[in-house]
Steps between C-alpha positions, in 0.01 A plus 500: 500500500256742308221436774713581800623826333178592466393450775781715715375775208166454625514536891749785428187699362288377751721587815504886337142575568519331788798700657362784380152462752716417779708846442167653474366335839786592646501863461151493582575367855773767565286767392213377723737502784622818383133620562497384832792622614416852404164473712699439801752698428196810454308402783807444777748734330361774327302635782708370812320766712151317471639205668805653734477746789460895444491801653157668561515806704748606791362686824575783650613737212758697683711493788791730678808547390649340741411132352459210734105451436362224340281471148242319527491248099150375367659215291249316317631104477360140453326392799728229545778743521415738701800687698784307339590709239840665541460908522724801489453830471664777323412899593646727262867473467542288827669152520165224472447395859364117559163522641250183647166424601289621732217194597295760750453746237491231141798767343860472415685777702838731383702767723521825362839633491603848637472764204715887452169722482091461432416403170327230303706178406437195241426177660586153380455176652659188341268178618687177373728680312253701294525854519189777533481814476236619676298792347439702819800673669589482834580820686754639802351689713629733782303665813619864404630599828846542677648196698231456817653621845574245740243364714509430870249304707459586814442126649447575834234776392344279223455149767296735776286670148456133391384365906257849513271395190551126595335615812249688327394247226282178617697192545546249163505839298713531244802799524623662191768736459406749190793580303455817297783708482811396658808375298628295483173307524653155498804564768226647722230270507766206554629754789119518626454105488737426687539796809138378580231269339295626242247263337418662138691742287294818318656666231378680199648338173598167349876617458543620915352103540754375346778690650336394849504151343908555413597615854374183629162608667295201442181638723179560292530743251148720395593693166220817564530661179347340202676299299475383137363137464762442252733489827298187630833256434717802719281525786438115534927441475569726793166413652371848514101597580364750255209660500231332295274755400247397236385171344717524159811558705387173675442316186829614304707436802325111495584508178849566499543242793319237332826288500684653832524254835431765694248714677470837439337657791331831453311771735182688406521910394198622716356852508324548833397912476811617530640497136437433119753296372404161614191283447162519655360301745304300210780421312730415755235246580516334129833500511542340842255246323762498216793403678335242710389327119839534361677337786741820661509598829360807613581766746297820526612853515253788599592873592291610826352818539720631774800290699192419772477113563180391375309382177481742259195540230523626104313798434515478137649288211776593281666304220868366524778781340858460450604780732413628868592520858624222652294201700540565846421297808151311659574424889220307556672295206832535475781751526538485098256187450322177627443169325157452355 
């Protein structure tokens, strides 16, 4: 009876120590997966931006009042994600809109709503649910002039003009109708399309593009003005021509289409004599070389000497400026341009 009580007494103080490690493992294997949960919990959750989509830039930087264009959203995003992120945008104290993505261009697109009066607005895009503010403001914009007095077209007038220089021009040359001045530009071109055929579209900015684009004129469109590289994903969505008129502009516009489906197709800015804002006859040549490397279409643009038909030659070389008269025709070519 002694030796059995003794015994108990004896595994009693052997199963303390014992029970005692196994406490100790124990904790040690929670705090381990303590451990590990905190490393995926600070390299998924602390910085859910490095692995989930974000905002990068937005294109163009203002817009009329009168709302309706789109923003074009640089939205950097896993590869494997690409384009299915949810997006809306917020400007100032508008409703968010939904927006979507645009494959031709590789950028998520919003609508800008109509706004009271020209100013600057906040912009915030939610992608997935997660909200950005975006440090650069966007800004309403109005042409500073009364409403436009309404424009008539004189078809029958404007069919025997268009037959006269078809008559004039060889055949397989391409017609353009120049659009400089008359508003609204959009209405008017889509009136010009279809009283007779035209077969390309001049006009001097990006924004009367567009509004040739939103009437429904879907004829070439040459953009003569220059225009900002940084509107590369613009021109290529409504499938505008700009002018391309040195080699950075070529590479930063590659650049920014690295990811697009689409082909931007560009003209060349040529000085031949008879002005000083576009680019010699050397550098029109590199470039020419330039597009033809970087895979874009090119359609040249030269001002002639006088409205003669014939070549013309460049007397001297000038360098490429951001303001000047406007492009005007090459017979021989083209009423506005010819393919090259």
């Amino acid at each position: 009876m002694r030796t059995i009580v003794e015994n108990r007494e004896t595994a009693k103080s052997t199963d303390a120590p014992r029970g005692a490690r196994a406490l100790r493992v124990a904790l040690m294997i929670a705090f381990i997966a303590a451990l590990l949960g905190l490393g995926n919990w600070a390299c998924r959750g602390q910085t859910p931006t490095d692995r989930s989509a974000r905002p990068l830039r937005f294109t163009p930087g203002s817009g009329p009042i009168e709302g309706g264009r789109f923003v074009f959203i640089d939205v950097e995003e896993p590869a494997a994600a690409i384009g299915t992120a949810s997006i809306a945008c917020q400007f100032g104290q508008h409703a968010a809109s939904p927006g979507e993505y645009d494959a031709t261009s590789a950028r998520y697109l919003c609508r800008t709503p109509a706004h009271s009066r020209p100013e600057s607005v906040t912009l915030t895009i939610t992608l997935d649910g997660a909200e950005f503010r975006m440090p650069v403001r966007y800004v309403y914009t109005t042409h500073g002039k009364s409403d436009a007095p309404i424009t008539e077209v004189d078809v029958p007038t404007f069919q025997q003009q268009v037959k006269r220089v078809r008559d004039l021009i060889p055949r397989g040359v391409t017609l353009c109708a120049v659009l400089k001045n008359g508003e609204p530009v959009g209405w008017l071109a889509d009136a010009m399309a279809r009283a007779a055929k035209v077969d390309y579209f001049c006009v001097p900015n990006a924004q009367d593009g567009i509004a040739l684009r939103e009437a429904g004129v879907d004829a070439p469109i040459m953009v003569l003005y220059l225009t900002d590289a940084s509107y590369a994903p613009v021109l290529l969505h409504y499938d505008l021509e700009p002018a391309a008129y040195s080699l950075a502009w070529v590479a930063e516009a590659n650049r920014l289409l690295q990811r697009a489906r689409g082909i931007l197709k560009v003209h060349l800015w040529i000085d031949t004599g008879s002005s000083t804002c576009r680019a010699s006859r050397r550098t029109s040549v590199a470039l020419r070389r330039g597009t033809s490397r970087q895979s874009r279409r090119a359609t040249w643009t030269t001002r002639p000497r006088s409205r003669s038909i014939g070549s013309t030659r460049s007397s001297r070389p000038s360098t490429p400026k951001a303001s000047g008269s406007m492009p005007s025709s090459t017979p021989a070519q083209a009423t506005c341009s010819a393919s090259a």
